[in-house]
BAZALO-176093 format. One line per field, with one value per residue: residue in one letter; x, y, z of N, C-alpha, C in turn. Coordinates in steps of 0.001 Angstrom, whole numbers, plus 500000, padded with zeros to 6 digits. Example, Ala and Ser with C-alpha at 12.3 -4.5 7.8 and 13.67 -1.06 7.14 Angstrom:
2
res: (A	S) .
n_x: (513190	512850) .
n_y: (494310	497750) .
n_z: (507800	507080) .
ca_x: (512300	513670) .
ca_y: (495500	498940) .
ca_z: (507800	507140) .
c_x: (513200	512900) .
c_y: (496700	500030) .
c_z: (507800	507870) .
END
This chain:
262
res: (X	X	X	X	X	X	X	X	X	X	X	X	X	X	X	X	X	X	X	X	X	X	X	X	X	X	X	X	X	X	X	X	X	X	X	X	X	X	X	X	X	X	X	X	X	X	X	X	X	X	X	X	X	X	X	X	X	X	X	X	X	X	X	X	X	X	X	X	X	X	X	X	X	X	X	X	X	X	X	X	X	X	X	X	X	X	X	X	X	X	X	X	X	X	X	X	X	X	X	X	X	X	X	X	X	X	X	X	X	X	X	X	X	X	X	X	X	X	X	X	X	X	X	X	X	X	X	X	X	X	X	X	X	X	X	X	X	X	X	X	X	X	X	X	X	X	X	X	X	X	X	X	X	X	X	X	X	X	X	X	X	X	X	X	X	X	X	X	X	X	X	X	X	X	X	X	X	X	X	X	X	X	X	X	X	X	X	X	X	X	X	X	X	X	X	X	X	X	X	X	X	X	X	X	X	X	X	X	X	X	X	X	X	X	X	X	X	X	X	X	X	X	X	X	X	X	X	X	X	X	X	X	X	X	X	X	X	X	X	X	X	X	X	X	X	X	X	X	X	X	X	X	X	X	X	X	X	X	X	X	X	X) .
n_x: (386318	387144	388424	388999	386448	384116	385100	384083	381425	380749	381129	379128	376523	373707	371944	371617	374928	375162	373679	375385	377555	376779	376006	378048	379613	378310	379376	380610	382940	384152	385381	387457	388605	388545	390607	392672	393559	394394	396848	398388	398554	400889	404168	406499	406119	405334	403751	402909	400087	398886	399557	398711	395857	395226	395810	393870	391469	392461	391390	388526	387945	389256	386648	384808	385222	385118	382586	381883	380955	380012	378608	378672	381267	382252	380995	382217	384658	384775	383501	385853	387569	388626	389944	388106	389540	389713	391572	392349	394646	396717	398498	400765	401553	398475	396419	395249	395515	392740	391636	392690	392864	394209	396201	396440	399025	402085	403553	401415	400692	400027	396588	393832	390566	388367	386904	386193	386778	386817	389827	391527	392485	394201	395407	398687	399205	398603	395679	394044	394293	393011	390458	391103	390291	392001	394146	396858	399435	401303	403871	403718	401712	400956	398160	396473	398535	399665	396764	395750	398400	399116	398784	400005	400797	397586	394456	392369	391315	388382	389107	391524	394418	395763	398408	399527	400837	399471	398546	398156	398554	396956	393998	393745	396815	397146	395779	397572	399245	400992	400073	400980	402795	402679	403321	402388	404618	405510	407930	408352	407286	406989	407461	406284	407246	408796	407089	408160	410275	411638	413852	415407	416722	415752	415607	416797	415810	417771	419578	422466	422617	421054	420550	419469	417993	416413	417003	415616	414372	416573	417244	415239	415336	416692	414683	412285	412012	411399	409281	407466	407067	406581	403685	402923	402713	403532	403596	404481	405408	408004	411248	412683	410498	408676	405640	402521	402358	405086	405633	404257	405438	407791	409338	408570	408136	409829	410754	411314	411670	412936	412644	414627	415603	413268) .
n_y: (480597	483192	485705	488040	488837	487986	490098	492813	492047	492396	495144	496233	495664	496317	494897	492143	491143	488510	487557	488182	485921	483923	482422	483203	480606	478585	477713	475106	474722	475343	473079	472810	474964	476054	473307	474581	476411	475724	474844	476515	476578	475737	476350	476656	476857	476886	479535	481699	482797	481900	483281	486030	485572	484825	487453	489368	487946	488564	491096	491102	490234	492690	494493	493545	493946	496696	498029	496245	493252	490272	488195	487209	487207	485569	482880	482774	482588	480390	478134	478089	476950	478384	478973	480566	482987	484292	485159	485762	486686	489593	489474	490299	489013	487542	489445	493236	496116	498516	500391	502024	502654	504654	504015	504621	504508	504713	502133	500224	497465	495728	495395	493408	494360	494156	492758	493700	492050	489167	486863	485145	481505	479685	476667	476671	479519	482867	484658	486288	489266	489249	492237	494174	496289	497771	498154	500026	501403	504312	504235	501406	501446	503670	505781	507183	506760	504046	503109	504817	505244	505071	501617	498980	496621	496282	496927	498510	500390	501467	503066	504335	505521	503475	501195	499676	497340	497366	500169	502967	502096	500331	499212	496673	496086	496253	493811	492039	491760	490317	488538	488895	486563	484925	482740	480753	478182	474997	475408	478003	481579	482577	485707	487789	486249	484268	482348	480224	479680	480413	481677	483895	485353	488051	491134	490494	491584	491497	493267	493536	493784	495693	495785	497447	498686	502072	505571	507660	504612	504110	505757	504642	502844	499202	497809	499463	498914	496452	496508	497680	495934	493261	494191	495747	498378	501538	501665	503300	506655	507052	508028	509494	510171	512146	512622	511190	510650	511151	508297	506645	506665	504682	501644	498805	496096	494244	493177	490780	488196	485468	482549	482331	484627	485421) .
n_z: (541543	543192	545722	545847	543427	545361	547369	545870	545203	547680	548460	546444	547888	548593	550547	553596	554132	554549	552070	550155	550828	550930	548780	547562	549089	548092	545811	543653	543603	546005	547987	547037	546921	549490	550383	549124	550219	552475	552168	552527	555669	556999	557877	554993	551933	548668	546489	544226	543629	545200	547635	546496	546577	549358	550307	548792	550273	552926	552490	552200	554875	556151	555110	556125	558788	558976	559909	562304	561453	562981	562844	560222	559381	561461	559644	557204	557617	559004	557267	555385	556452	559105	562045	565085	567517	571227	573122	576353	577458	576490	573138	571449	568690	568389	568783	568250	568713	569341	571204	573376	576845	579462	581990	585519	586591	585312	584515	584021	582835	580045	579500	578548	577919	576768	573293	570505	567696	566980	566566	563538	562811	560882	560960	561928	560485	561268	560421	560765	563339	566663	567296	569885	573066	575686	578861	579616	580509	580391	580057	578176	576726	574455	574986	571693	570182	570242	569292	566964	565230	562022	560864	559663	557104	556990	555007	555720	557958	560380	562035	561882	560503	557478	556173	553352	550608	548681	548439	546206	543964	540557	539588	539384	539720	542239	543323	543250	545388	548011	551015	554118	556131	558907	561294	564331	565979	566646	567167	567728	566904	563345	562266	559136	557256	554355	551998	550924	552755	555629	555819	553715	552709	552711	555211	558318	561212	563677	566130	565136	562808	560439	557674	554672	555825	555037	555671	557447	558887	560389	562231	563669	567070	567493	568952	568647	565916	565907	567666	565553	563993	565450	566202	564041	563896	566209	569938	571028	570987	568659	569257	567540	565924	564182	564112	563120	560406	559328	560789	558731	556413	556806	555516	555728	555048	554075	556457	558817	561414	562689	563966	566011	566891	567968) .
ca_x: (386025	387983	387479	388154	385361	383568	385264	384097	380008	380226	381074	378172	375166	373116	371054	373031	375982	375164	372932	376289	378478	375973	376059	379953	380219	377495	379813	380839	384178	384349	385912	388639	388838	388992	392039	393657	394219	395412	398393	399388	398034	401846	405402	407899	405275	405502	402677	402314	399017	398242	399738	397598	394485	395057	395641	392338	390755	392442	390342	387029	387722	388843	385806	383549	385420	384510	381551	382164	379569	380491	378152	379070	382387	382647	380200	382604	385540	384735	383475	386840	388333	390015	389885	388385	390180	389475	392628	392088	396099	397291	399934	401170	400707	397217	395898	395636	395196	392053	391763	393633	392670	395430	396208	397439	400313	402476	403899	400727	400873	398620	395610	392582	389347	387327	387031	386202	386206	387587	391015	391535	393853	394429	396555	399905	399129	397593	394839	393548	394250	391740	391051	390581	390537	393151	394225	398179	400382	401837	405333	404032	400837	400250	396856	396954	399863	399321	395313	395580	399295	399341	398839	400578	400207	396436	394402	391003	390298	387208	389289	392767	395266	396318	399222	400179	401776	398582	397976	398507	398578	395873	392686	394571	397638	396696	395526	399276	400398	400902	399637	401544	402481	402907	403144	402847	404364	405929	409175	408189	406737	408129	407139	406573	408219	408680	405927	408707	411477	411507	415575	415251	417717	415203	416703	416181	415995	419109	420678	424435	422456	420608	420655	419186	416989	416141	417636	414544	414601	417819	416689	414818	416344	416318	413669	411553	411753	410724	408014	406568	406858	405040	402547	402212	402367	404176	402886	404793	406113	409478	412243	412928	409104	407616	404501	402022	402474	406875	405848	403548	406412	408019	408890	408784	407611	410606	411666	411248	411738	412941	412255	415988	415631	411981) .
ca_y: (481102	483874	486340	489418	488650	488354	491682	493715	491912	492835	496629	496483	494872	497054	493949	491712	490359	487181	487228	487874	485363	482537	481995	482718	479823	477552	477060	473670	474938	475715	472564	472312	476163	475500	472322	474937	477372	474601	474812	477812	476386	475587	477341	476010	476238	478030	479240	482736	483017	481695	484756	487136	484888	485284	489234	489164	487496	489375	492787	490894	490701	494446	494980	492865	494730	498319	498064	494818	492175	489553	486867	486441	486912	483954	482185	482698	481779	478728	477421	478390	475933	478752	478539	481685	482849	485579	484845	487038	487597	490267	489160	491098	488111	487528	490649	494638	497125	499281	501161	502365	503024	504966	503614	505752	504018	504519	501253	499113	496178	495671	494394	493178	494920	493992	492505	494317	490685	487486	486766	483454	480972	478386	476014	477354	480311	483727	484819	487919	489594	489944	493551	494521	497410	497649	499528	500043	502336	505033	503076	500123	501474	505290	506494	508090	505856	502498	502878	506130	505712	504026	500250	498555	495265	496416	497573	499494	500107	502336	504602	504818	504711	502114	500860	498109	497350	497485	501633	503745	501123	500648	498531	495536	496038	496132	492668	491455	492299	489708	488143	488694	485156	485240	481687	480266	476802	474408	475174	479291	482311	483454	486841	487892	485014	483846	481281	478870	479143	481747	482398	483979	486305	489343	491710	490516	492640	491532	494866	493818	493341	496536	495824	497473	500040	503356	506814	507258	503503	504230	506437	503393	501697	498109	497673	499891	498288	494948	496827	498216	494550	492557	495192	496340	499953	501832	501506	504831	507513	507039	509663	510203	510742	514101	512747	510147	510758	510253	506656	506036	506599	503922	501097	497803	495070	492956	493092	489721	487803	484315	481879	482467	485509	486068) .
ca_z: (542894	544233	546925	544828	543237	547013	547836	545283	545435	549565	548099	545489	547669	549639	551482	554363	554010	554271	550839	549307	551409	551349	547292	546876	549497	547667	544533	543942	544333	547761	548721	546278	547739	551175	550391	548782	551557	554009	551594	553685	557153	558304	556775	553663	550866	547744	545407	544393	543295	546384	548832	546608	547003	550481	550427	548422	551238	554107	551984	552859	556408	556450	554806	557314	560150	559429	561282	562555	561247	563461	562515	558847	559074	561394	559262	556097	557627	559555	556551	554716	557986	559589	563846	566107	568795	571566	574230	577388	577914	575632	572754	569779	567609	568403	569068	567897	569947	568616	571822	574924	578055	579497	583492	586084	586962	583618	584271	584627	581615	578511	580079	578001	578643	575388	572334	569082	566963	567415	565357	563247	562908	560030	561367	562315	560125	561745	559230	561539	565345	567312	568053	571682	573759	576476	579833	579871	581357	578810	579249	577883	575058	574414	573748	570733	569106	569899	568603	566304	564392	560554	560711	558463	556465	556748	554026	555850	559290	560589	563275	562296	558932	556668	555136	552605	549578	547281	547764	545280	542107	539614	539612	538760	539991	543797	544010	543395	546668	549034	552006	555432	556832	560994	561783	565274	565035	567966	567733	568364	565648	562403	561633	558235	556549	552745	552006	550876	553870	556821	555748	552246	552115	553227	556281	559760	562925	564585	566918	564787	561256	560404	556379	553798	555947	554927	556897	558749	559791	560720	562908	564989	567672	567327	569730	568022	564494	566536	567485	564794	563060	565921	566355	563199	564532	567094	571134	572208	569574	569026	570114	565797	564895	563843	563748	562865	559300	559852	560649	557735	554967	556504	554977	556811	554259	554170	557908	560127	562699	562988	565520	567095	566994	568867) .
c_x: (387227	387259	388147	386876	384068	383747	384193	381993	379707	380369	379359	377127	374814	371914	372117	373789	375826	374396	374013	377310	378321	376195	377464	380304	379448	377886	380692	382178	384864	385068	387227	389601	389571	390570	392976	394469	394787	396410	398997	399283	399836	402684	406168	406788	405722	404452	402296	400792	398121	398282	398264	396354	394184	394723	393794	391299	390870	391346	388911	387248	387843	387662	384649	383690	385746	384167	381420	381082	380351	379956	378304	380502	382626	382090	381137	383976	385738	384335	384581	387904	389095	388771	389438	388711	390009	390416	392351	393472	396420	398620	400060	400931	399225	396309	396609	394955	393935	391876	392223	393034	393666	395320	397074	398455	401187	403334	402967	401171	399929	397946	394492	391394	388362	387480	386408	385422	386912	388685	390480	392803	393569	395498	397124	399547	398100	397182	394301	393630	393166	391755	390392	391042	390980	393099	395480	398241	400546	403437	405361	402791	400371	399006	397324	397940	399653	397934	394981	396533	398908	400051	399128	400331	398394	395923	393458	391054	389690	387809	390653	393854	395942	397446	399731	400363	400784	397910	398659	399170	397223	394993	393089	395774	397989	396764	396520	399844	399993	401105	400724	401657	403609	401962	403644	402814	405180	407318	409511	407599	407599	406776	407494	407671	407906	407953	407227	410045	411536	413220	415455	416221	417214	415960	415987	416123	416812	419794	421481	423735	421039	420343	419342	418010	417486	416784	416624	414670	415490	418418	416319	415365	415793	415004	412339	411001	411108	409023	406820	406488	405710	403936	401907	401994	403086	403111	403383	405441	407486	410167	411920	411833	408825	406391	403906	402256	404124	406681	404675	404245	407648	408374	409446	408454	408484	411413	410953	411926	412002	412874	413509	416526	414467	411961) .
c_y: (481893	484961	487606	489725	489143	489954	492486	493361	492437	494501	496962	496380	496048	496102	493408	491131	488969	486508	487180	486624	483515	481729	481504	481453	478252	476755	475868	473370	475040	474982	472353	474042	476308	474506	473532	476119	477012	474672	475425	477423	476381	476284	476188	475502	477323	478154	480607	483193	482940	482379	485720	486449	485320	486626	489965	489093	488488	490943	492341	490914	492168	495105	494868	493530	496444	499118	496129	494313	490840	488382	486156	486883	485715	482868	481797	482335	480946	478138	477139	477581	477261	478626	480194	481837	484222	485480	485912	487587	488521	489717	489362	490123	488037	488749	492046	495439	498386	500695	500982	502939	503639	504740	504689	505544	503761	502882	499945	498077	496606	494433	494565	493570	494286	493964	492715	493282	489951	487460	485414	483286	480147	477986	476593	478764	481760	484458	486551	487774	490061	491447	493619	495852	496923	498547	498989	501451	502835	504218	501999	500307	502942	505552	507606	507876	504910	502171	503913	505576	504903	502604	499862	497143	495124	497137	498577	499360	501399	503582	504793	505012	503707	502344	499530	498312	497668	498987	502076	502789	500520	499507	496812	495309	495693	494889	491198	491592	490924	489394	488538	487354	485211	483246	481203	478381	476448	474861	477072	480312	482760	484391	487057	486897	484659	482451	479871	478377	480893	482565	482726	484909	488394	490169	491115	491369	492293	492466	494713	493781	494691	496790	496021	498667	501228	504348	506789	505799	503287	504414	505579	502709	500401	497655	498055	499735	496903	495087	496775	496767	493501	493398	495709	498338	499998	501909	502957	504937	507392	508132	510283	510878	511892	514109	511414	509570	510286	508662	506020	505626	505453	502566	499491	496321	494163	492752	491611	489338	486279	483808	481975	483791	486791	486624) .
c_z: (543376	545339	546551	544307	544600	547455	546987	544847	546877	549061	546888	546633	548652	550876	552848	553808	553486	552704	549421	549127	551171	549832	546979	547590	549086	546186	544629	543845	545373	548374	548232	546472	548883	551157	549984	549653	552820	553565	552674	555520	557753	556966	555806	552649	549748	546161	545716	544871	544705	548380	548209	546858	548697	551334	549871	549669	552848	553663	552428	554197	556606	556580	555805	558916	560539	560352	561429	562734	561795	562592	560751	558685	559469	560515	557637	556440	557993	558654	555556	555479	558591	561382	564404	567247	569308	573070	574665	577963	576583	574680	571908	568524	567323	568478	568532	568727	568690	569359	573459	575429	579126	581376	583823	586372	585534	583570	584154	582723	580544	579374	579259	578382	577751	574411	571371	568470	567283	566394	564349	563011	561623	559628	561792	561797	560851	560068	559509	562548	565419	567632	568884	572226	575105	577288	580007	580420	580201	578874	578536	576341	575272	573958	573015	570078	568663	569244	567568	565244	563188	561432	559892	558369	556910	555339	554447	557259	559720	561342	563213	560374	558973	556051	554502	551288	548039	547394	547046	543738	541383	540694	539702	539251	541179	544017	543639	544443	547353	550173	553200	555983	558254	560872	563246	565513	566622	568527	567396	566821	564936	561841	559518	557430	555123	552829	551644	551955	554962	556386	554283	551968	552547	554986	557624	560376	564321	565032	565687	563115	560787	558555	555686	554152	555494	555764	557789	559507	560681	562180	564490	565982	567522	567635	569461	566584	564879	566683	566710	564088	564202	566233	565101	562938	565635	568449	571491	570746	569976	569231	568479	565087	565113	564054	563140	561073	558842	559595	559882	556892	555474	556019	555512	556418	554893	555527	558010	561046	562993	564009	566243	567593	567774	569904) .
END
């Protein structure tokens, strides 16, 4: 039982969804499936196989949120135990901005208007943000940035570009990339974190610790590399960008965010 497999029957079938969803979840694997993805529910675990399984899995939701088939996505991941959530305050963890509503007052907030799809959770672990459409101020979410620019650690979405670690490598090669893990845990969130310890040696986003970025990144002010990591994408174009295309090439994998540092 994997969910490559799943991916690549939801690309073949031309009937609903659910005629594909309903079988892959009727194998008598499913539960020894399901235990095995609680592995990841909270942080300090370690088991490759079991990021790309996950990355695997995040490609079926992409896929399910094209044209967003609500009812069998939740139907495939509540049986998979993960939690849906559709919080009505705006918060870069939980939520992606799909579309802006641009307020007249450029300072008004990120305010929630409507929800796209529901996120999930399993356990501590975020699995998917909800996406919602929003009415900010341009100081705080630009139309035309914050819902237009390259999304990153995505693999597909219907109205904007993608980026992640599995384009441009073979057939095979792709579904080595792994998972994104954004855990919100009691004692506050770790961004992008190593499945077996949030301190691995990868670069933080500390102002005084700027290691190992790129010239363009370089480019970023702190604030703006924070950004683009809890967001995923930039809210306002930065001073350095040329262009939407500028902040595609770069490259933002191994940034995080520790909890002392949130």
């Amino acid at each position: 039982m994997n969910a490559r497999a799943l991916y690549e029957a939801l690309l073949d079938t031309d009937g609903p969804y659910e005629a594909v969803i309903d079988p892959w979840l009727a194998q008598p694997s499913t539960s020894a499936y399901r235990a095995r993805l609680h592995t990841a529910a909270t942080p300090h675990w370690a088991d490759q196989d079991l990021l790309e399984e996950l990355y695997a899995l995040s490609r079926v939701s992409d896929y399910l949120l094209l044209d967003p088939q609500i009812p069998p996505y939740l139907s495939l991941f509540a049986a998979l135990g993960m939690t849906a959530f559709d919080d009505r305050s705006f918060d870069p963890f939980l939520h992606e901005i799909v579309e802006v509503e641009q307020a007249e007052d450029p300072h008004s907030p990120i305010e929630i208007l409507d929800h796209h799809w529901p996120g999930l959770m399993l356990g501590e672990l975020l699995f998917s943000r909800a996406g919602v459409r929003v009415r900010a101020g341009v100081a705080h979410a630009e139309r035309g940035v914050a819902d237009r620019w390259p999304l990153y650690w995505t693999h597909r979405r219907a109205h904007r570009p993608t980026r992640d670690l599995s384009q441009g490598w073979g057939n095979n090669s792709q579904w080595r990339t792994d998972f994104r893990l954004d855990y919100r845990t009691p004692d506050g969130d770790l961004l992008n974190a190593a499945e077996s310890t949030p301190i691995d040696g990868r670069p933080d986003l500390h102002p005084d610790h700027p290691a190992n970025l790129a010239p363009e990144e370089r480019l970023l002010t702190p604030a703006e590399r924070r950004e683009l990591l809890r967001h995923r994408t930039f809210l306002r174009a930065p001073a350095a960008a040329t262009g939407p295309e500028w902040a595609g090439d770069l490259f933002p994998w191994e940034w995080r965010l520790p909890t002392d540092l949130g």
